[in-house]
C-alpha positions in Angstrom: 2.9 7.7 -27.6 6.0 7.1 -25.5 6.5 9.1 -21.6 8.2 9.0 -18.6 6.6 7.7 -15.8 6.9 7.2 -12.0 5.2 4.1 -11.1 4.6 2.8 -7.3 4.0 -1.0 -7.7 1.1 -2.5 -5.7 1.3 -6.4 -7.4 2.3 -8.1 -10.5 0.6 -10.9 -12.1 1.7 -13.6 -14.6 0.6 -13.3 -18.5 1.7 -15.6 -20.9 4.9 -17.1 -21.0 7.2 -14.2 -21.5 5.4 -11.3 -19.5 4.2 -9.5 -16.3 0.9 -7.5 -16.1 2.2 -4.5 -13.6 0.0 -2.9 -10.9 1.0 0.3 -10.1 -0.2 3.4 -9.2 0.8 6.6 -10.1 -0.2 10.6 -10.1 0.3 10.3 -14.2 -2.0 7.2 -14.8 -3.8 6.4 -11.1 -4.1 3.3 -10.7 -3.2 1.2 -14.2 -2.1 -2.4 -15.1 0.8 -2.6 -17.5 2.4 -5.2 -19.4 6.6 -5.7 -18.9 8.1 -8.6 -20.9 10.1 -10.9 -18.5 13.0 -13.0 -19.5 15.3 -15.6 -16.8 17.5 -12.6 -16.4 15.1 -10.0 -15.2 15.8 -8.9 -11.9 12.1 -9.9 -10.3 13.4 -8.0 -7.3 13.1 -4.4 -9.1 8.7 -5.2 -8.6 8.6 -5.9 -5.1 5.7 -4.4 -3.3 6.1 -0.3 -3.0 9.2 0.1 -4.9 9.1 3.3 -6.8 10.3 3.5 -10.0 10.8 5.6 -13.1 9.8 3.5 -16.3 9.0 4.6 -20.0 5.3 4.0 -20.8 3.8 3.5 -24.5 0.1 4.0 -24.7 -2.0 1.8 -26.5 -4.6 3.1 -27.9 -6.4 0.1 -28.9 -6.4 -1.4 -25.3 -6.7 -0.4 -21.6 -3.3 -2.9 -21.5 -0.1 -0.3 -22.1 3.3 -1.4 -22.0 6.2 -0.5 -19.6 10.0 -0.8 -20.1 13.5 0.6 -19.0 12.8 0.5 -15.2 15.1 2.7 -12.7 15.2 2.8 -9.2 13.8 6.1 -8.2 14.7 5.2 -4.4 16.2 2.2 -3.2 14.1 1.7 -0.3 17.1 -0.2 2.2 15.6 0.7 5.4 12.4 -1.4 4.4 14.4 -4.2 2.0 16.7 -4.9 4.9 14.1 -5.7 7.6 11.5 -8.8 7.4 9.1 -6.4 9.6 8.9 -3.7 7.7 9.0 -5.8 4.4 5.8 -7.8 5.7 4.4 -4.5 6.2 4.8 -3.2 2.8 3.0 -6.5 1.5 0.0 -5.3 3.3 0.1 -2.1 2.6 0.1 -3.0 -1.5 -2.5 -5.6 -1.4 -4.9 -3.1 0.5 -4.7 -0.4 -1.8 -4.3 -3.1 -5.0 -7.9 -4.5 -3.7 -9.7 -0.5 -2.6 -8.2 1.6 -5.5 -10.1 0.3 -8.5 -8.3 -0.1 -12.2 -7.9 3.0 -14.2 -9.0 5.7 -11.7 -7.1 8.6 -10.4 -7.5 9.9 -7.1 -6.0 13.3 -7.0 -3.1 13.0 -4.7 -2.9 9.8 -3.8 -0.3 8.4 -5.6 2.1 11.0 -4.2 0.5 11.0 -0.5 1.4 6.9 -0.9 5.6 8.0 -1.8 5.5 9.8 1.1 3.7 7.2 3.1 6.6 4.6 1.7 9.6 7.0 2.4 8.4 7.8 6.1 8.3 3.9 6.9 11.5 3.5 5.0 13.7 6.0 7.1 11.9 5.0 10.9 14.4 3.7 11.9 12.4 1.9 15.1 8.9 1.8 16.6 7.4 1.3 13.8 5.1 -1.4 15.0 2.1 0.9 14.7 2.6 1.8 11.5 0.3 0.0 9.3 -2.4 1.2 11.7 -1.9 4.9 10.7 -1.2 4.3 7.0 -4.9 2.6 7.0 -6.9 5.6 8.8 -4.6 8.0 6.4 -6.0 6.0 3.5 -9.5 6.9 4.4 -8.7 10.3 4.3 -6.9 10.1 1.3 -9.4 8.2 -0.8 -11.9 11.2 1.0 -13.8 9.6 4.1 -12.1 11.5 6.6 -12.2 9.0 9.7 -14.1 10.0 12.8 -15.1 7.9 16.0 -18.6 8.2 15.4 -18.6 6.6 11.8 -15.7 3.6 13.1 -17.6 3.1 16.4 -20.1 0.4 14.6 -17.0 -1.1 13.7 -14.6 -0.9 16.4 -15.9 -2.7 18.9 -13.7 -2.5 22.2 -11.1 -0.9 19.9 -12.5 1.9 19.9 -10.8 3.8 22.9 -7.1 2.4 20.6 -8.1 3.6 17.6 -9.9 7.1 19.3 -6.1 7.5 20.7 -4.0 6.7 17.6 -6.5 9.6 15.6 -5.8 11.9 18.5 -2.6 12.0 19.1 0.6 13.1 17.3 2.3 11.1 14.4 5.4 10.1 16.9 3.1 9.7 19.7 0.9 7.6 18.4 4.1 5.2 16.3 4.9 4.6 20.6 1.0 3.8 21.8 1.3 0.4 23.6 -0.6 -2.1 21.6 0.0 -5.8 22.0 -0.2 -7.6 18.5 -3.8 -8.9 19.6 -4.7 -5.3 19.4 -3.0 -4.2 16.4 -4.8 -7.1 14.8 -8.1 -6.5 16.0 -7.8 -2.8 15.3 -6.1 -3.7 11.5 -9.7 -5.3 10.8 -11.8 -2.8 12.1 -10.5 -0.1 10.0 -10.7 -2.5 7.2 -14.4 -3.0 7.6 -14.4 0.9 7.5 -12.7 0.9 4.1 -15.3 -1.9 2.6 -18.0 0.3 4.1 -17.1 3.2 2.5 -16.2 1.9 -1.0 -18.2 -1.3 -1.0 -15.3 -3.5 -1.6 -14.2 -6.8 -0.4 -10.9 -6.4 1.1 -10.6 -9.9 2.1 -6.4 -8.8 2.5 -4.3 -11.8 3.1 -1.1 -10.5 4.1 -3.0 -9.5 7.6 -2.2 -13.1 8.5 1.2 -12.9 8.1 1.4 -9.9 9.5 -0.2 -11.7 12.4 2.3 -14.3 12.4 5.7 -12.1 11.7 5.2 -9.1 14.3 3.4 -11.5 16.7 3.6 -9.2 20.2 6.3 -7.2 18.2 
């Protein structure tokens, strides 16, 4: 059976010679691997983390493995693609939700909570350095652990007065709270203790690093 689809792409992974295994996540499918055949002229750039796109998906009903083709560019996504800070951001961003969301399940919601999510960051067109911070305690909420200071407290550590003031305050307000990169750092894990906690996974997310390295005191 051939659809329509409109997959956000969290990773890609080499299979074979000729072919991709897709990571995406969408409100049709949740979160679902596909496999795309690749050739030397396939425009690699079309998968970049978080780039939305509208693809036609054959099931397969005699494995989990389906196959996507015909990809369009449902947004182009130039206020993130033409900054290194805001790209570096979206790599983190994927790789946490490609290591918490599990294969094949569907949280209702989530896929379209993450466009918005992607479009917001796409169209600030400054102070964004706090960003990531509010996408991760969104998260919890979205995946249904609504974040509170009592529950991060055993996580927080002398974070906790940051992170009480980027829950409390308003979306713009909180995008301006001064935070030196030490603190965004230290806060970034925190939260992502939180996340393991709460669905006993290992985040172990490597991008945080060069997160680390790229916004520096940004």
């Amino acid at each position: 059976m051939k659809s329509k689809a409109e997959l956000i792409i969290l990773n890609h992974t080499k299979f074979g010679e000729n072919s991709i295994v897709l990571h995406t996540l969408s409100s049709e499918y949740g979160r679902r691997g596909f496999l795309v055949k690749v050739s030397p002229r396939t425009a690699m750039a079309l998968f970049l983390p978080l780039n939305i796109l509208e693809a036609e998906v054959t099931e397969n009903p005699k494995s989990s493995l389906w196959f996507a083709r015909n990809f369009v560019s449902v947004n182009p996504l130039n206020g993130i693609r033409s900054n290194i800070h805001k790209n570096t951001m979206t790599l983190f961003m994927s790789e946490v939700l490609y290591r918490v969301v599990k294969d094949q399940t569907n949280e209702d919601g989530l896929a379209d909570w993450l466009k918005g999510q992607i479009l917001t960051l796409d169209a600030l067109q400054s102070d964004f350095a706090n960003f990531h911070l509010l996408f991760l305690l969104n998260l919890c909420a979205a995946l249904g652990f609504d974040p509170d200071l009592a529950g991060l407290a055993p996580f927080a550590d002398k974070k906790l007065i940051h992170i009480e003031a980027l829950l409390k305050s308003p979306f713009a307000e909180a995008l301006l709270l001064p935070l030196s990169g030490a603190d965004r750092n230290a806060i970034a894990e925190s939260i992502l203790k939180y996340i393991e906690y709460h669905t006993e996974s290992a985040v172990n997310v490597r991008s945080l690093a060069v997160l680390r390295e790229i916004y520096g005191d940004y």
